[in-house]
C-alpha positions as CSV (number, residue, x, y, z in Angstrom):
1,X,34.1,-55.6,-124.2
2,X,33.0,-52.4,-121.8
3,X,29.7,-50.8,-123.0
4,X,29.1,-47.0,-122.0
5,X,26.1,-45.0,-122.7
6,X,28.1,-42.9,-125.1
7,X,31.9,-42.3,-126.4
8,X,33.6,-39.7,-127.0
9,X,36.7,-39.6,-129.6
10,X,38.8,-36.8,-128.5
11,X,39.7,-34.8,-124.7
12,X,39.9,-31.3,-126.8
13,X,37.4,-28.6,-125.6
14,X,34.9,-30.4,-127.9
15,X,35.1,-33.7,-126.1
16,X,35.7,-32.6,-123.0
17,X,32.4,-30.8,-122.6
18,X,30.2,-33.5,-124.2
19,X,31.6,-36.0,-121.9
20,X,30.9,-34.0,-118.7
21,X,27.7,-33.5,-119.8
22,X,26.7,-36.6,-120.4
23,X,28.1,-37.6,-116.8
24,X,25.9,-34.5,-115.4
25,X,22.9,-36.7,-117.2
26,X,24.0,-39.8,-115.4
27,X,25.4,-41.3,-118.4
28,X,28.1,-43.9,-118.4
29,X,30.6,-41.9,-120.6
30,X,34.3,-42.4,-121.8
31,X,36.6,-40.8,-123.9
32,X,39.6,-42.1,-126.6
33,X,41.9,-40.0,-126.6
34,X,45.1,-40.9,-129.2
35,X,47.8,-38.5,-127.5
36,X,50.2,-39.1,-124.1
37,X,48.1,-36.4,-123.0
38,X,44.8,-34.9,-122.8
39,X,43.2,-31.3,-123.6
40,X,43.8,-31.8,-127.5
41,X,45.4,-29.4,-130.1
42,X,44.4,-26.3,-128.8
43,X,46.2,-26.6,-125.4
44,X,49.2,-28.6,-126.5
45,X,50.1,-27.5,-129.8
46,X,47.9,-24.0,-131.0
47,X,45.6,-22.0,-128.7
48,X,47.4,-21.8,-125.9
49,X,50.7,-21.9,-126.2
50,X,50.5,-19.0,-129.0
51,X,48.7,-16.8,-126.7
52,X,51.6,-16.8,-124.0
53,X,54.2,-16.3,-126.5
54,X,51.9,-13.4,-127.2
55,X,52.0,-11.9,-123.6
56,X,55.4,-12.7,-123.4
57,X,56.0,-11.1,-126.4
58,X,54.3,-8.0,-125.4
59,X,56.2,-7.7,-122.1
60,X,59.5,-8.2,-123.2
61,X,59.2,-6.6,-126.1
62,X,57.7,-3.6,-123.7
63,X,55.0,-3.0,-126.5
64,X,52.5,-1.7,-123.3
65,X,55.4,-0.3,-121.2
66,X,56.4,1.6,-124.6
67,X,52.8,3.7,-124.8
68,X,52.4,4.2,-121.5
69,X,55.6,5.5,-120.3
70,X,56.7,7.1,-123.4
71,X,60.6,4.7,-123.8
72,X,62.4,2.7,-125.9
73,X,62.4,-0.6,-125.0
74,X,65.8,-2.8,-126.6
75,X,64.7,-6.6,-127.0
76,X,68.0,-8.5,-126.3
77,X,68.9,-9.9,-129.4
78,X,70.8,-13.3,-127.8
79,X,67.3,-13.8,-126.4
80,X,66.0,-17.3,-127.2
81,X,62.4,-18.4,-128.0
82,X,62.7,-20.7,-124.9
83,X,63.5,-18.4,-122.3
84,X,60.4,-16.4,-124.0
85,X,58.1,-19.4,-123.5
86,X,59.8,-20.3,-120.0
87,X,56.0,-20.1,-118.9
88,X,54.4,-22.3,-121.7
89,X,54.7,-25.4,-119.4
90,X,53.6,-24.4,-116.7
91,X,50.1,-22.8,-118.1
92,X,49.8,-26.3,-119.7
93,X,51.0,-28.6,-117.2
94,X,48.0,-26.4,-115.0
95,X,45.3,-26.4,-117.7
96,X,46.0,-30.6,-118.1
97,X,45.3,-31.5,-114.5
98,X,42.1,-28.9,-114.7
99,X,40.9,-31.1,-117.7
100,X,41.8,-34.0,-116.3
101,X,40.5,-33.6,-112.9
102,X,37.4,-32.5,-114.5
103,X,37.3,-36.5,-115.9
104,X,38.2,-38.1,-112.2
105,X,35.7,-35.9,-110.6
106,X,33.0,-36.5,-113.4
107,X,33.9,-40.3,-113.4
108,X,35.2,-40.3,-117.3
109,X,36.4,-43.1,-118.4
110,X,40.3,-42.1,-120.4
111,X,40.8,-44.9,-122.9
112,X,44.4,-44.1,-124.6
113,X,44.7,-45.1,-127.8
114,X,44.1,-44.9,-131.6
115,X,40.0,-44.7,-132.1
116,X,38.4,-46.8,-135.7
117,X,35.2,-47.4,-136.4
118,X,34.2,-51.8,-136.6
119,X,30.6,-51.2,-136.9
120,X,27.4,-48.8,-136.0
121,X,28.3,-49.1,-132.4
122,X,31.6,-50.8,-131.5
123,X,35.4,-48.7,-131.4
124,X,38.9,-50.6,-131.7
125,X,41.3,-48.9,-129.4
126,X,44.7,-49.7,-130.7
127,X,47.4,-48.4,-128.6
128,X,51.1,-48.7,-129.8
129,X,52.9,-52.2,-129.4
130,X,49.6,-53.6,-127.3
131,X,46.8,-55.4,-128.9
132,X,43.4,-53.1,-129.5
133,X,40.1,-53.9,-127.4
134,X,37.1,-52.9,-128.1
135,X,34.6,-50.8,-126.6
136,X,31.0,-50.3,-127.5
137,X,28.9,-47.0,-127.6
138,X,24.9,-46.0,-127.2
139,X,26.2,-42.8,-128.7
140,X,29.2,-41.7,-130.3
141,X,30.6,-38.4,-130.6
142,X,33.5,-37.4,-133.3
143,X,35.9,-34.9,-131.8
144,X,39.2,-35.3,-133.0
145,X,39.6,-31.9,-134.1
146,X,42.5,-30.6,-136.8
147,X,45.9,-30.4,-137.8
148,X,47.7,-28.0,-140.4
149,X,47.3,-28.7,-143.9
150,X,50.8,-29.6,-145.5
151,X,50.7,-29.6,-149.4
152,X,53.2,-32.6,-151.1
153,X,55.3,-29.9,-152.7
154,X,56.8,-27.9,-149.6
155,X,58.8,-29.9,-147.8
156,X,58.5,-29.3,-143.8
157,X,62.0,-30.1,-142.6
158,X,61.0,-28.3,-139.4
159,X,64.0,-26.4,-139.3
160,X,64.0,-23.9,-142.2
161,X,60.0,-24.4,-142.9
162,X,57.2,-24.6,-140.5
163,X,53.9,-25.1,-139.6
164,X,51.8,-24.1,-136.9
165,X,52.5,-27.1,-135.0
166,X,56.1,-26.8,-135.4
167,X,57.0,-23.4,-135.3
168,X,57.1,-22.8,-131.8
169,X,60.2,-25.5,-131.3
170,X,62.5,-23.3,-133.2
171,X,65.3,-22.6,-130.6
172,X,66.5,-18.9,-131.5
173,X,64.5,-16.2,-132.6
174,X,65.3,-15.5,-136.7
175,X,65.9,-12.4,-138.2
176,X,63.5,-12.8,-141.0
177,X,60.5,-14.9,-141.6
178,X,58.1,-15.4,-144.1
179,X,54.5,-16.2,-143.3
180,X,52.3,-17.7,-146.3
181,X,48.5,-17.2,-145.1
182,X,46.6,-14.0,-144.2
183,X,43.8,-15.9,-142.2
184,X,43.8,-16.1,-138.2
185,X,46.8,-17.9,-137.5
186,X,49.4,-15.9,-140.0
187,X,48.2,-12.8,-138.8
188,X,48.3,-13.7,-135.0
189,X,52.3,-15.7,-135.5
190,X,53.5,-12.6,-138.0
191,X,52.3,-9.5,-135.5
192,X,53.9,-11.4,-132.1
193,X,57.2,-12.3,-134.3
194,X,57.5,-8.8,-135.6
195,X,56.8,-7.5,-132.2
196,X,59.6,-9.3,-131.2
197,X,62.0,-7.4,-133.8
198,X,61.5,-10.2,-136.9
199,X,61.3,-8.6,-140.2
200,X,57.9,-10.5,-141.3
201,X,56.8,-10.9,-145.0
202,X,53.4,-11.8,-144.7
203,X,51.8,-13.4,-147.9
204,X,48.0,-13.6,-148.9
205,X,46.4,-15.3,-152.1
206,X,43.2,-12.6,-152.0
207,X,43.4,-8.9,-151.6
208,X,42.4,-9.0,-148.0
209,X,43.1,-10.2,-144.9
210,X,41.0,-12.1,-142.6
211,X,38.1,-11.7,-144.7
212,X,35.4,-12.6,-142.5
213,X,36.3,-9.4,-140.6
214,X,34.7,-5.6,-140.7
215,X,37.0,-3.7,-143.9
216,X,37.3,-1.0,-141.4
217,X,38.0,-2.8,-138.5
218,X,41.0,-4.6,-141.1
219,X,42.6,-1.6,-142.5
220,X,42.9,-0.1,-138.9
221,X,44.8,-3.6,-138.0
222,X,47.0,-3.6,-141.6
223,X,48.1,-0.1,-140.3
224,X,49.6,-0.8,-137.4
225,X,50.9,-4.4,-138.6
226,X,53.4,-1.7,-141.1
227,X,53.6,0.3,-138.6
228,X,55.5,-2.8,-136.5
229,X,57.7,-3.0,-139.8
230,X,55.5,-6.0,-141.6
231,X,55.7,-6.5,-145.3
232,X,51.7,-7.0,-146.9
233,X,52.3,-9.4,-150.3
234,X,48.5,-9.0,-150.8
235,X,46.7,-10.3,-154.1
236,X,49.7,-12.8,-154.5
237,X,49.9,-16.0,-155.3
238,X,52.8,-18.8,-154.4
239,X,54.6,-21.2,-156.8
240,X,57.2,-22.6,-155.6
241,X,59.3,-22.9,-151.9
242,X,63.1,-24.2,-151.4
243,X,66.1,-23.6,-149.1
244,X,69.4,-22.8,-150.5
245,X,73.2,-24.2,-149.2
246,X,73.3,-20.9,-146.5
247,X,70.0,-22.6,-145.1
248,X,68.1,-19.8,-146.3
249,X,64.1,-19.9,-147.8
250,X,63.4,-18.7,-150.8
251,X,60.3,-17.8,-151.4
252,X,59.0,-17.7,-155.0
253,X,55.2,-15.6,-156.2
254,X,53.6,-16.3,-159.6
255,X,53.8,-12.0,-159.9
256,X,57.6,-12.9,-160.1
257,X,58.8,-11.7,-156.6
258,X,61.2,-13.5,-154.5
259,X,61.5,-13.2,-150.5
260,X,64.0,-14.6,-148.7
261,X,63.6,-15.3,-145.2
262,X,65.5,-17.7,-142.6
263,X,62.2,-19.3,-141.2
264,X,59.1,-19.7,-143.4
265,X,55.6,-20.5,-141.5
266,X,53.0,-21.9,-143.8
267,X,49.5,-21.6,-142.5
268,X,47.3,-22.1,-145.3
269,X,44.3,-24.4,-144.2
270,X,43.9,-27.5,-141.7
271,X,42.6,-30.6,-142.1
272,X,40.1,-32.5,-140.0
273,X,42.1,-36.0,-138.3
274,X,39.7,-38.2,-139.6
275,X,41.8,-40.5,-141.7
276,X,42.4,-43.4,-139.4
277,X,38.2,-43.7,-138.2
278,X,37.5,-46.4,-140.2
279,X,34.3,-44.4,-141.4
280,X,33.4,-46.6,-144.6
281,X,32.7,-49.2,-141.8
282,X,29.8,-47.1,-141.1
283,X,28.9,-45.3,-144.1
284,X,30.4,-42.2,-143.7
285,X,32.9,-39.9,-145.3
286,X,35.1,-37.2,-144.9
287,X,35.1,-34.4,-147.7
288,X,38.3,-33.7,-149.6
289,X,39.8,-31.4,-146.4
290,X,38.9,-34.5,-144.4
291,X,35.8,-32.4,-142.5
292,X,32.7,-34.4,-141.5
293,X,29.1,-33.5,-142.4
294,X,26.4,-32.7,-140.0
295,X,23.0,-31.2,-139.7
296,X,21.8,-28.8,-137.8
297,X,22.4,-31.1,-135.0
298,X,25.4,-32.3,-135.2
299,X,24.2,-35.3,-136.1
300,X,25.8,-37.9,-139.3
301,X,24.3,-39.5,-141.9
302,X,23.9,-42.1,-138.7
303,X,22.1,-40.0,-136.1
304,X,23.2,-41.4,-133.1
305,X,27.1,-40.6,-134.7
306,X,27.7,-37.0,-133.9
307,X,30.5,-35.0,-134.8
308,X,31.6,-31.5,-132.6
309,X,34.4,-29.0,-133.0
310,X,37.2,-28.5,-135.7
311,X,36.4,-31.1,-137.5
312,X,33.1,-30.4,-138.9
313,X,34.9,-27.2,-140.1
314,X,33.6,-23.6,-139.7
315,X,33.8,-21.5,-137.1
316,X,36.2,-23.7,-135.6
317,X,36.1,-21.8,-132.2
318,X,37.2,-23.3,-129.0
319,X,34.2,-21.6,-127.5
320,X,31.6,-22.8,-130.0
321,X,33.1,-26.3,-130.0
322,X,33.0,-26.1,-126.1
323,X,28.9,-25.5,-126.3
324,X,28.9,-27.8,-129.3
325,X,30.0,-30.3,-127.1
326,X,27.7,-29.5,-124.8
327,X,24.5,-29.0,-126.8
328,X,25.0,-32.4,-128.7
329,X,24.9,-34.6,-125.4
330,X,21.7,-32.7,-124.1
331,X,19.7,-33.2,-127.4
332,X,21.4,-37.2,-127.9
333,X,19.0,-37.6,-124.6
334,X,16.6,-35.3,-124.9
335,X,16.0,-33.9,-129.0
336,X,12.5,-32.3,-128.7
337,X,13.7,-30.6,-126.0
338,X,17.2,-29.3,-126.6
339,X,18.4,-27.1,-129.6
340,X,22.0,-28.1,-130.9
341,X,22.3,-25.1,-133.5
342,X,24.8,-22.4,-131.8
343,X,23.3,-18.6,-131.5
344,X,24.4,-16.6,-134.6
345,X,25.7,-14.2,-132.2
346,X,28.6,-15.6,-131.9
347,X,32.0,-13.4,-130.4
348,X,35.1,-13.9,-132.5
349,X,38.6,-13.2,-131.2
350,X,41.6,-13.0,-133.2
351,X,44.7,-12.2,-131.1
352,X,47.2,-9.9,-133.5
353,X,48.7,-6.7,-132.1
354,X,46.5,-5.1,-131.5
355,X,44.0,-8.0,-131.2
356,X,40.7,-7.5,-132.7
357,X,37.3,-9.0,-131.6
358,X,33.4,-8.8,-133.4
359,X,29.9,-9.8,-133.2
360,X,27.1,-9.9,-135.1
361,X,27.4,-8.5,-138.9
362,X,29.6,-6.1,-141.1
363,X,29.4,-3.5,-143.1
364,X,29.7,-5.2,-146.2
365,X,27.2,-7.9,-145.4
366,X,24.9,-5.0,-144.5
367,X,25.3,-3.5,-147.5
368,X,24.4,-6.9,-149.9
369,X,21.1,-7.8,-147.6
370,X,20.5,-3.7,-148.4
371,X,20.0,-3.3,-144.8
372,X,19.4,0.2,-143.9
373,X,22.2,0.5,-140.7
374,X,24.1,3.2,-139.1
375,X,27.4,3.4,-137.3
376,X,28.8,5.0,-133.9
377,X,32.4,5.1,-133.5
378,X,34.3,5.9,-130.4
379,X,38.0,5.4,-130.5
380,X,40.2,4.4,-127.5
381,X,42.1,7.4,-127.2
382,X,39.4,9.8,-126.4
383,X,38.3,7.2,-123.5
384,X,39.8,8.4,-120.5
385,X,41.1,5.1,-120.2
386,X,42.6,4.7,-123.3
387,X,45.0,7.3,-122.7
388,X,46.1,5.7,-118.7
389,X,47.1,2.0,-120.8
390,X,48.0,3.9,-123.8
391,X,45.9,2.3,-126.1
392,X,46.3,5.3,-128.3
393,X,45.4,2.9,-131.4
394,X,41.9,1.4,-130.6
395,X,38.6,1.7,-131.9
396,X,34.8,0.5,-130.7
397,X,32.3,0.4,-133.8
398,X,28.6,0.0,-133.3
399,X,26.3,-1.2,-136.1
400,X,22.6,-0.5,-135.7
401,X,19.2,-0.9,-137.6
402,X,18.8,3.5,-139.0
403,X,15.3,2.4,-137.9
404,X,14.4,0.4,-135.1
405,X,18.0,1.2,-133.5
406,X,18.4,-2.5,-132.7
407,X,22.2,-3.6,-132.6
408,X,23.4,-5.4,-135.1
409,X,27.3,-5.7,-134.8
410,X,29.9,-4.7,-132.4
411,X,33.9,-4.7,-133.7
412,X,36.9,-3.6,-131.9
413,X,40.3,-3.3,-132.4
414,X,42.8,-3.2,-129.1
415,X,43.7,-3.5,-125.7
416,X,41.0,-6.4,-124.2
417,X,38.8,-6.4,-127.5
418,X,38.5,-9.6,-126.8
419,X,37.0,-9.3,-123.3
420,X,35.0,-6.3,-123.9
421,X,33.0,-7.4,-126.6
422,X,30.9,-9.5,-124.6
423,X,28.9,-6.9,-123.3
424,X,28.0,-5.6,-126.6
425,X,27.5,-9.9,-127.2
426,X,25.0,-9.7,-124.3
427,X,22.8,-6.9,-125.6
428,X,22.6,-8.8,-129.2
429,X,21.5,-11.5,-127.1
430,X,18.2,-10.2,-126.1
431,X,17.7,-8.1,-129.1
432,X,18.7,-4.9,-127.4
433,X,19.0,-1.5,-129.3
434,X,22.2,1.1,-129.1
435,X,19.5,2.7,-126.6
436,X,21.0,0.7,-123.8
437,X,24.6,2.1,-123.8
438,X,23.4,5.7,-124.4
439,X,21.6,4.7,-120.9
440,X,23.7,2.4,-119.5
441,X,25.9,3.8,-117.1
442,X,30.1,2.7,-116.8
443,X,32.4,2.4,-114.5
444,X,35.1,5.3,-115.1
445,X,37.1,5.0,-116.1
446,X,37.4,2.2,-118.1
447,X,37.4,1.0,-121.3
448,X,33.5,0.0,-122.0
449,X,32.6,3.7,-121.7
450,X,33.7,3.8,-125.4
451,X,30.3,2.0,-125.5
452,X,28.4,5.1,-125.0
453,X,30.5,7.3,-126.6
454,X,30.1,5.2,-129.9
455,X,26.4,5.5,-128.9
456,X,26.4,9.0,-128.9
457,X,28.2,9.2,-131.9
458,X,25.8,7.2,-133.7
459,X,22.3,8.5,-132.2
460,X,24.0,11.6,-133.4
461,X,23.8,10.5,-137.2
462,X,20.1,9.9,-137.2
């Protein structure tokens, strides 16, 4: 039986980090990793491959050509979903060998196989048609991250009725779907098909979508979601899904409304892969949505057990899980001197058209804390930048203390929200105040001068 100074269950961002970090210690370290392949979920099935159908998406759609250049662009309608993704596995293929050679150069241990728990310390390995071994741990780290949640009564025949994992293998683009879920990913699949000429139906249980997000920041991003010809069924809930002999879905609501699509995407919830770890053979359980419980952490009910990423549940970020990763392995060797609990200034990224990015607090959670704030606006198209990329629909919003000034949330929506929220990110960091951008000077032009103009525009309020 191999011993290593600690194990890792999972190769996803999660995993991957932990186990370079505890070879950057000097640790012996090795990872379990149940797929063909490594990088998890996220690369293979989710993050990345939904991102480049986005950018493809956008440029054969001509969605930036469009505002720019002032044209109509024709999708051609024979066009297939493979042809779109021709570039999906490619940016995989590249982004496996990256996290791969990051194990050979690191000296990580890859243990294929099926991961379950015999005792405090010691893993079976099963892989298929090949007797298990086993493999004992110091420390062990839980990262085997998520997969869509898929209720009893819908019947996925991944043909007519998907989730996210499936949904990209459809072979011609549809003429209608319908997407149940107004979180991240329903919002993110329903804007690129619809930008791609789909009529999309989108369906939410609560009155709101992503409802984590700034209100104004959402009803910007609803706006333009119609304006690309999406149906809102807000404040519904489902009852019933089928298929009829055309091959059709029919969609049934509890308000009595019926959509008919030829592709339906559910999306509601994920749940943690945790089923096959064996945990009851050390004392440890998986909630109802199969997520694990930590402290602050990271640490189980067994503290040198610690579990990083998706499956301990929120934020679920492929960023935080990265640091989790990291931050666990530092204070497994060192926990008086290493802090595992993630800043709470944490950047989200949600990638709809247009995308939207935030940090820090709302408006709304201002309001319940009865925070005394303020708020400087600067929108995209009076950014001389803006109006050369033709990001005629953005918006930058700034947050700050009506008192001491300090910044307390940054939300965008549009072009490279995603990229240019850092720098508001950074100034959070140290505690900074809107001060800086009224001082700060940008290039020009570019987009981050909306962070002075939203400066302005709040200083001006006080």
């Amino acid at each position: 039986m191999k011993k290593y100074d600690i194990i890792v269950i999972g190769s996803g961002p999660a995993g991957e980090k932990a186990a370079v970090q505890a070879s950057k210690l000097g640790k012996k370290a090795a990872v379990i990793e149940r797929k063909p392949f490594v990088g998890g979920a996220g690369l293979h099935t989710g993050t990345l491959p939904s991102k480049t159908l986005r950018e493809a998406a956008l440029y054969l759609a001509g969605f930036r050509q469009r505002a720019v250049l002032g044209f109509e662009h024709t999708l051609r309608r024979d066009l297939t979903l493979d042809e779109i993704m021709h570039r999906k596995s490619e940016v995989i293929r590249a982004q496996v060998e990256v996290v791969t050679d990051h194990f050979n150069r690191n000296n990580i241990d890859i243990i294929p196989g099926e991961a379950s728990f015999l005792d405090d310390n010691t893993l079976s390995v099963k892989e298929p048609d090949l007797a298990p071994i086993s493999v004992y741990g110091d420390i062990i780290v839980i990262a085997t991250g998520t997969r869509p949640r898929r209720p009893p009564s819908i019947q996925f025949d991944h043909e007519h009725i998907h989730d996210s994992d499936t949904i990209l293998n459809i072979k011609e683009i549809p003429g209608t779907m319908t997407v149940i879920g107004g979180g991240v990913i329903g919002c993110e699949y329903a804007c690129i098909f619809a930008s791609l000429g789909v009529k999309v139906t989108l369906v939410e249980k609560s009155g709101k979508l992503l409802g984590f997000a700034d209100d104004e920041i959402v009803a910007s991003l609803i706006y333009w979601m119609r304006q690309q010809g999406i149906t809102l069924r807000l404040s519904e809930t489902l009852t019933s899904i089928s298929t009829d002999s055309p091959g059709r879905v029919i969609t049934h609501l509890k308000s009595g409304k019926v959509v008919v699509s030829a592709k339906l995407l559910y999306t509601m919830g994920r749940v943690g892969n945790t089923d096959e770890l064996n945990l009851d053979a050390v004392g440890l359980r998986a909630d109802d949505k199969g997520l694990i419980h930590v402290n602050e952490n990271y640490q189980t009910a067994k503290p040198h057990i610690y579990a990083i990423g998706d499956v301990v549940g929120f934020p679920s970020l492929a960023s935080t899980s990265m640091e989790q990763g990291r931050r666990v392995v530092c204070h497994a060797y060192d926990p008086e001197g290493s802090a595992c609990a993630i800043p709470g200034s944490m950047p989200y990224g949600v990638y709809t058209i247009p995308e939207i990015s935030m940090v820090g607090a709302t408006e709304q959670e201002l309001t319940g804390e009865c925070v005394p704030y303020e708020v400087g606006t600067a929108l995209f198209c009076e950014v001389a930048r803006g109006q050369i990329s033709g990001d005629v629909y953005g918006m930058l919003k700034l947050i700050f203390h009506r008192e001491s000034l300090k910044l307390l949330g940054v939300h965008i929506i549009g072009e490279k929200a995603s990229e240019i929220i850092h720098v508001g990110q950074a100034v959070m960091s140290y505690g900074g105040t809107i001060e800086y951008f009224r001082d700060a000077v940008f290039n020009y032009p570019t987009l981050c001068e909306a962070y002075k103009q939203a400066a302005f525009n709040g200083l001006n309020k006080i």
